[in-house]
Backbone as XML, in Angstrom:
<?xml version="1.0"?>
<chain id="A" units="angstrom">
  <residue number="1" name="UNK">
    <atom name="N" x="0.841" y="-1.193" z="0.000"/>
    <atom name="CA" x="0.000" y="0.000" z="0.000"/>
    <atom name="C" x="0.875" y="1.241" z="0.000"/>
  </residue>
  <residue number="2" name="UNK">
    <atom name="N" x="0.533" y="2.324" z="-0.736"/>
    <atom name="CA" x="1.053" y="3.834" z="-0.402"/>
    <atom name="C" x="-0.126" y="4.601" z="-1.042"/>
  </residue>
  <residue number="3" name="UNK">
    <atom name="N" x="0.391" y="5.941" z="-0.608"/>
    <atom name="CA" x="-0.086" y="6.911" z="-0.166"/>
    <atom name="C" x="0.173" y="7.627" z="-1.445"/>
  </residue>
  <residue number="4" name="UNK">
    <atom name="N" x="-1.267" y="8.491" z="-1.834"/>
    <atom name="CA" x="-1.100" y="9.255" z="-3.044"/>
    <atom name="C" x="-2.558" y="10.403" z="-2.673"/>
  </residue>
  <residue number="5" name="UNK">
    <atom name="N" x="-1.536" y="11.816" z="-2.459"/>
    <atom name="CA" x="-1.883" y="13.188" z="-2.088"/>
    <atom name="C" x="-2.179" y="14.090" z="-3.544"/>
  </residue>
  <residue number="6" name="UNK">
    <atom name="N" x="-3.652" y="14.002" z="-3.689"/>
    <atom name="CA" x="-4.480" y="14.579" z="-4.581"/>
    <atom name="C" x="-4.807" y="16.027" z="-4.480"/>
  </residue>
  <residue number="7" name="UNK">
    <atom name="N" x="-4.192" y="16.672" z="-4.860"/>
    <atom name="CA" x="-4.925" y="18.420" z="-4.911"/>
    <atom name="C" x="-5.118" y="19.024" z="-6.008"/>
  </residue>
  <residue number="8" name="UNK">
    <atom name="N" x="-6.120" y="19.660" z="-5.787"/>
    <atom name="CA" x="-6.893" y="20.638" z="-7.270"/>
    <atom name="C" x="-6.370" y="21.944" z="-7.283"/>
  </residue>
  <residue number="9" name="UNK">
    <atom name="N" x="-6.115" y="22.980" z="-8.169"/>
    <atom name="CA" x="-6.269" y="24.354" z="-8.099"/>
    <atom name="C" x="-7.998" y="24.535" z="-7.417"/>
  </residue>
  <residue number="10" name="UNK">
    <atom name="N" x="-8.589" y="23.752" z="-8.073"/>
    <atom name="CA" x="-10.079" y="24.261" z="-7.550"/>
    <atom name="C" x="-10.503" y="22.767" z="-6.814"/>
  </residue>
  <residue number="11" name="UNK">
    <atom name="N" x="-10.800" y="23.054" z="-5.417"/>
    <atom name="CA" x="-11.209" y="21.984" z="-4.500"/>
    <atom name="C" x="-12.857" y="21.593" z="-4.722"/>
  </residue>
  <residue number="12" name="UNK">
    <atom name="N" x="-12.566" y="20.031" z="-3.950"/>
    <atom name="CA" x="-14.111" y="19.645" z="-4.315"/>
    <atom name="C" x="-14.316" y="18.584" z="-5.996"/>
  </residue>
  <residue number="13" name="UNK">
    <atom name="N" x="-13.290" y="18.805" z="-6.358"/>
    <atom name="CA" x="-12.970" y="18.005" z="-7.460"/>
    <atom name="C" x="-13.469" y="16.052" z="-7.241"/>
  </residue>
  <residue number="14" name="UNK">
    <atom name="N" x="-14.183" y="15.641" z="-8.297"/>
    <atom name="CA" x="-14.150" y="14.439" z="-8.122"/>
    <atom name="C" x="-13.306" y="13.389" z="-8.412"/>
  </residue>
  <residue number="15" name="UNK">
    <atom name="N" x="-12.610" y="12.471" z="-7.190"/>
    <atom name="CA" x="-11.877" y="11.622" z="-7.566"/>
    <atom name="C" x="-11.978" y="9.854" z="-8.141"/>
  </residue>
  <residue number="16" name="UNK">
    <atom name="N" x="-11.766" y="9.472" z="-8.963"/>
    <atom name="CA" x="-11.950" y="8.148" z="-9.507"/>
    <atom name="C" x="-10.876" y="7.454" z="-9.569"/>
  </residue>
  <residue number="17" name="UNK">
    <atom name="N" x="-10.531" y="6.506" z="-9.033"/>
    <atom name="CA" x="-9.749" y="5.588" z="-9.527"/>
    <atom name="C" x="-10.284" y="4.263" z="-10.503"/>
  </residue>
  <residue number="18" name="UNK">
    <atom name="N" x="-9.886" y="3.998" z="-10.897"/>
    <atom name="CA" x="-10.411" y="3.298" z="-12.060"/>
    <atom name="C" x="-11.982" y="3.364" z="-12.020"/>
  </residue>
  <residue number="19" name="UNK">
    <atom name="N" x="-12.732" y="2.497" z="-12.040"/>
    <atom name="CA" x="-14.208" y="3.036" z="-11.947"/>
    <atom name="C" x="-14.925" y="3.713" z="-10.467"/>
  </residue>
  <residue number="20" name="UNK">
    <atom name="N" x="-13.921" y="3.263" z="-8.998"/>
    <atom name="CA" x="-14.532" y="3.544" z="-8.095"/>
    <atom name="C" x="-14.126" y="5.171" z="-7.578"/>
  </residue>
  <residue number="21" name="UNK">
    <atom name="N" x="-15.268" y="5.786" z="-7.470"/>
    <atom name="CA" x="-15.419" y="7.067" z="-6.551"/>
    <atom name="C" x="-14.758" y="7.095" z="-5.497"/>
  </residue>
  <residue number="22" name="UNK">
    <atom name="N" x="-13.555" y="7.708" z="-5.107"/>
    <atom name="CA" x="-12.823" y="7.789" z="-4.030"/>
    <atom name="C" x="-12.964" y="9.535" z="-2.948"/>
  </residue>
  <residue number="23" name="UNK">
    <atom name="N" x="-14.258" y="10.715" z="-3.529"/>
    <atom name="CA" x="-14.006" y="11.294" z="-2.851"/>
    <atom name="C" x="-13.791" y="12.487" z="-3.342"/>
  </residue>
  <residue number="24" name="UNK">
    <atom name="N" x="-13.511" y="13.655" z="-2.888"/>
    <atom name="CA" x="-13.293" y="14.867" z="-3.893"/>
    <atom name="C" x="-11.518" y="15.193" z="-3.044"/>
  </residue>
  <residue number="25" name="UNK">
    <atom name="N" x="-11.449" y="16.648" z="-3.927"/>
    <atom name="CA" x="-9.991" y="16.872" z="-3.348"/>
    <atom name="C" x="-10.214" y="17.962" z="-2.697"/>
  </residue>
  <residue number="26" name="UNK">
    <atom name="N" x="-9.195" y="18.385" z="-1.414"/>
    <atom name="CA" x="-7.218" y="17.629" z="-1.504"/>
    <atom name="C" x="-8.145" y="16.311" z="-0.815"/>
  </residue>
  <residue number="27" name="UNK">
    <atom name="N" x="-7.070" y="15.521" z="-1.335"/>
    <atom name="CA" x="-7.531" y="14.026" z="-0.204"/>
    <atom name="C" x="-6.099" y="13.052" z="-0.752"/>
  </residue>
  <residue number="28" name="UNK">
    <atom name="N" x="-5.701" y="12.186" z="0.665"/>
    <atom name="CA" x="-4.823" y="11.361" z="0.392"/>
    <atom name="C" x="-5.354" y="9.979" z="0.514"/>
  </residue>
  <residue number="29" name="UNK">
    <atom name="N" x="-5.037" y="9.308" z="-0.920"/>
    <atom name="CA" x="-5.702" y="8.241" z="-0.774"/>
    <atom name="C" x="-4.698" y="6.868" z="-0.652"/>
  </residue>
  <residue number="30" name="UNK">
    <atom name="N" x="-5.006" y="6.061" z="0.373"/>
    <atom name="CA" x="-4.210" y="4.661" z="0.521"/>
    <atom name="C" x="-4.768" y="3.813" z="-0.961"/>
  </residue>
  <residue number="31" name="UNK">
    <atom name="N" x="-3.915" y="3.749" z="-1.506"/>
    <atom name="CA" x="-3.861" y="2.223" z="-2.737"/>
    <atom name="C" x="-2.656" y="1.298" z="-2.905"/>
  </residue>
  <residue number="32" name="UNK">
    <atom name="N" x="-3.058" y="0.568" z="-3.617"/>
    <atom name="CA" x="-1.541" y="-0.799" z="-3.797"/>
    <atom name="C" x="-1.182" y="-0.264" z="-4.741"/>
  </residue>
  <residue number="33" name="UNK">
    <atom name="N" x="-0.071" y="-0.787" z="-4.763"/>
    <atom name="CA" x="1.191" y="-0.290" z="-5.207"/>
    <atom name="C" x="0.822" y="-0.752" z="-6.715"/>
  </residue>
  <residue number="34" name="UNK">
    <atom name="N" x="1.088" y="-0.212" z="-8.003"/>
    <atom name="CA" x="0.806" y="-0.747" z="-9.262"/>
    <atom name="C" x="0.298" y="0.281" z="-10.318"/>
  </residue>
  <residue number="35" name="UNK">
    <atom name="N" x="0.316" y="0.218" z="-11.424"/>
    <atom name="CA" x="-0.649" y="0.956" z="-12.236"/>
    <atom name="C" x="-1.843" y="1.094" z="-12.150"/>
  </residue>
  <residue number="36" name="UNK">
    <atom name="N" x="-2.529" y="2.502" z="-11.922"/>
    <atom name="CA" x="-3.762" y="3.387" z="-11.680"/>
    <atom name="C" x="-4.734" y="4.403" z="-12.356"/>
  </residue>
  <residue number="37" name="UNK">
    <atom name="N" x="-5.347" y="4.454" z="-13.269"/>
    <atom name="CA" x="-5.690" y="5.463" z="-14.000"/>
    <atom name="C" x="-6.864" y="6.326" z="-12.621"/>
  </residue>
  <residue number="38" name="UNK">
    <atom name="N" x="-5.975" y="7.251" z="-12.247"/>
    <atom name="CA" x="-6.709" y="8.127" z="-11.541"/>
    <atom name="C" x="-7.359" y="9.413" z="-12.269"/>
  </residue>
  <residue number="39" name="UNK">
    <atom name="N" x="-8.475" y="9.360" z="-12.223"/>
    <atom name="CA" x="-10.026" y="10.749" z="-12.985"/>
    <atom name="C" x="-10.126" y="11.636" z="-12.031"/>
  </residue>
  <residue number="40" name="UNK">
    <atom name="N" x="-9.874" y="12.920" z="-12.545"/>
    <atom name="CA" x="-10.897" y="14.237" z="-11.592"/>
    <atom name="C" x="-11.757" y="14.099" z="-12.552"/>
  </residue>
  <residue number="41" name="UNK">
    <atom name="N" x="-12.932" y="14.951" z="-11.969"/>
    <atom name="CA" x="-14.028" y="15.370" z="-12.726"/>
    <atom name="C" x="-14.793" y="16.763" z="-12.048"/>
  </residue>
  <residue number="42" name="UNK">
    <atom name="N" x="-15.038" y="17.364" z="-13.053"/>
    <atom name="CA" x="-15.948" y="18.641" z="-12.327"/>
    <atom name="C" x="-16.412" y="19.297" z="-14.138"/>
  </residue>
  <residue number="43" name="UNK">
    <atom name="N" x="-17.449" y="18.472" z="-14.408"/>
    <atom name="CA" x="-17.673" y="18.974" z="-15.790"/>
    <atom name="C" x="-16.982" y="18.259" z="-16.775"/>
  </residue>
  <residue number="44" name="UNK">
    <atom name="N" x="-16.030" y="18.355" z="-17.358"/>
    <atom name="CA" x="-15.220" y="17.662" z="-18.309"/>
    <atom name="C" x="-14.246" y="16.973" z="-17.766"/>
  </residue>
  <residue number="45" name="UNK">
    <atom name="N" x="-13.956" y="15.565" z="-17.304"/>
    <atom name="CA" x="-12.556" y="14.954" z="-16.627"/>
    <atom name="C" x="-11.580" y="15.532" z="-17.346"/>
  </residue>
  <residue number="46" name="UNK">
    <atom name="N" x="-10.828" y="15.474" z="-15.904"/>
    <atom name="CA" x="-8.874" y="15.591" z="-16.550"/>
    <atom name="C" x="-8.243" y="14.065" z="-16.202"/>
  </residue>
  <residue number="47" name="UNK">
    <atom name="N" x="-7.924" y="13.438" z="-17.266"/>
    <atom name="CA" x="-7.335" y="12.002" z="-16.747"/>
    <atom name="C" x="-5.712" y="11.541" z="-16.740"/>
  </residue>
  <residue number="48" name="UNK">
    <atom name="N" x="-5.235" y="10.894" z="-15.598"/>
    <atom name="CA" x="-4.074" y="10.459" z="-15.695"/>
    <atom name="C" x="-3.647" y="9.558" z="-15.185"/>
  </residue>
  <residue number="49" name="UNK">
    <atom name="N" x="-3.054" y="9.299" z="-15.570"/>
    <atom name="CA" x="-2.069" y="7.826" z="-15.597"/>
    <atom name="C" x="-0.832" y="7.696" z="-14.744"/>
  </residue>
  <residue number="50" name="UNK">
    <atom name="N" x="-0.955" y="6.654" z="-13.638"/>
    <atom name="CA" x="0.214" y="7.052" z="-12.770"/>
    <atom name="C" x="0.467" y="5.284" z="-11.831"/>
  </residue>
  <residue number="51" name="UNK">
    <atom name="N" x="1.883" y="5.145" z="-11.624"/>
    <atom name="CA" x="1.997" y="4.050" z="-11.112"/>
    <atom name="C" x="2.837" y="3.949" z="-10.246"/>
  </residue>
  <residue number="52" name="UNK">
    <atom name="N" x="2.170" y="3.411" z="-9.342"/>
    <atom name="CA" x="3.200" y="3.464" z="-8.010"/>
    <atom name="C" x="3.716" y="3.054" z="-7.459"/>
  </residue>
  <residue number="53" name="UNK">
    <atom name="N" x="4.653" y="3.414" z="-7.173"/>
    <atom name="CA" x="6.072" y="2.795" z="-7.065"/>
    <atom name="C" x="6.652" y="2.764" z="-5.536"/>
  </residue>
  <residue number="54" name="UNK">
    <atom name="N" x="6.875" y="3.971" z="-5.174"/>
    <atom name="CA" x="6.857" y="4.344" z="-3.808"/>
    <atom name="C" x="5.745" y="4.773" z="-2.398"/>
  </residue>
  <residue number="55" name="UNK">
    <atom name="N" x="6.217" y="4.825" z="-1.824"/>
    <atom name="CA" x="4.880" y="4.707" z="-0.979"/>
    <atom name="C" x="4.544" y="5.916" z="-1.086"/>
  </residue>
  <residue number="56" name="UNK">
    <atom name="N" x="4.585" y="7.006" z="-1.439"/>
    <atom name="CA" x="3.759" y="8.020" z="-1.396"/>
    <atom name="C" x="3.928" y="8.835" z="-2.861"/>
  </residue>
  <residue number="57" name="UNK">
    <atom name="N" x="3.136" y="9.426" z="-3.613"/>
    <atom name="CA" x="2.835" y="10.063" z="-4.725"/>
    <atom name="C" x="2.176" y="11.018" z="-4.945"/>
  </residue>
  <residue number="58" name="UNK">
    <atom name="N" x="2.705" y="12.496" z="-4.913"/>
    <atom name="CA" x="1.999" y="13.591" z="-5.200"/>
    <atom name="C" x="1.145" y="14.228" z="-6.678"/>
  </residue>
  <residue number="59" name="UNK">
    <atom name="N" x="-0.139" y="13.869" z="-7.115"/>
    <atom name="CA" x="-0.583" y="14.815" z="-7.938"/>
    <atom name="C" x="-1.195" y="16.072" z="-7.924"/>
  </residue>
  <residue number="60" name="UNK">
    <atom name="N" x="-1.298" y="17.056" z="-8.901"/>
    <atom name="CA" x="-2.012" y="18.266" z="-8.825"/>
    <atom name="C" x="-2.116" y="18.002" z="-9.947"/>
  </residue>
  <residue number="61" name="UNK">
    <atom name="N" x="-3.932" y="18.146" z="-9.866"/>
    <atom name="CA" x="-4.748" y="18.535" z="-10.819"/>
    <atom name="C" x="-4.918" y="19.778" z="-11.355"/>
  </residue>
  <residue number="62" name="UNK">
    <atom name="N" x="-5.133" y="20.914" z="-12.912"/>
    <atom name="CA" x="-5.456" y="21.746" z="-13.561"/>
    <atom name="C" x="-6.497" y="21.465" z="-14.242"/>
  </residue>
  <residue number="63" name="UNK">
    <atom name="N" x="-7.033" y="22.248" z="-14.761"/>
    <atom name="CA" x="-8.038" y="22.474" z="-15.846"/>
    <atom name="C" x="-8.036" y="23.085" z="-16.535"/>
  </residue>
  <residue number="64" name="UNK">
    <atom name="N" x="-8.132" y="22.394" z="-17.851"/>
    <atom name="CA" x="-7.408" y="22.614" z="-19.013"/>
    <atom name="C" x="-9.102" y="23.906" z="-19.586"/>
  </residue>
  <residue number="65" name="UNK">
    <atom name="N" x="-8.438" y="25.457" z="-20.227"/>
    <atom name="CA" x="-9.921" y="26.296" z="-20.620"/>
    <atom name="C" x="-10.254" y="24.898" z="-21.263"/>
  </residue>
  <residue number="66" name="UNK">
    <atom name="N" x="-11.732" y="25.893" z="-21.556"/>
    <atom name="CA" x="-12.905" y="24.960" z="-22.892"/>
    <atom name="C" x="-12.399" y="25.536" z="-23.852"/>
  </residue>
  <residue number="67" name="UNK">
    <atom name="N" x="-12.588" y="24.314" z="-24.786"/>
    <atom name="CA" x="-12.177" y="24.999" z="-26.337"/>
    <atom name="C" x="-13.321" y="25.669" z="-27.316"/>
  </residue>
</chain>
């Protein structure tokens, strides 16, 4: 298991790890160690791809304007 610290520019963001709802942000979430496609969402997802390696993993989420 490690530790992966989720923050938004804009909080309240929805978090997904693969299909399950984990919560909005900042939030640190315990998962196993391995490849993860972690989703925000707030209107249009921002998605990424991340695998973990060490026990703890920092992302920050942006939002990309509308086109």
């Amino acid at each position: 298991m490690g530790a992966v610290m989720i923050n938004s520019v804009s909080d309240g963001m929805e978090i997904f790890v693969g299909e399950k709802f984990h919560g909005t942000t900042p939030a640190t979430l315990r998962i196993a160690a391995g490849s993860h496609a972690i989703v925000l969402k707030r209107g249009l997802p921002s998605a990424r791809s991340k695998s973990l390696k060490s026990s703890q993993v920092t992302l920050r989420a942006t939002l990309d304007p509308a086109h």
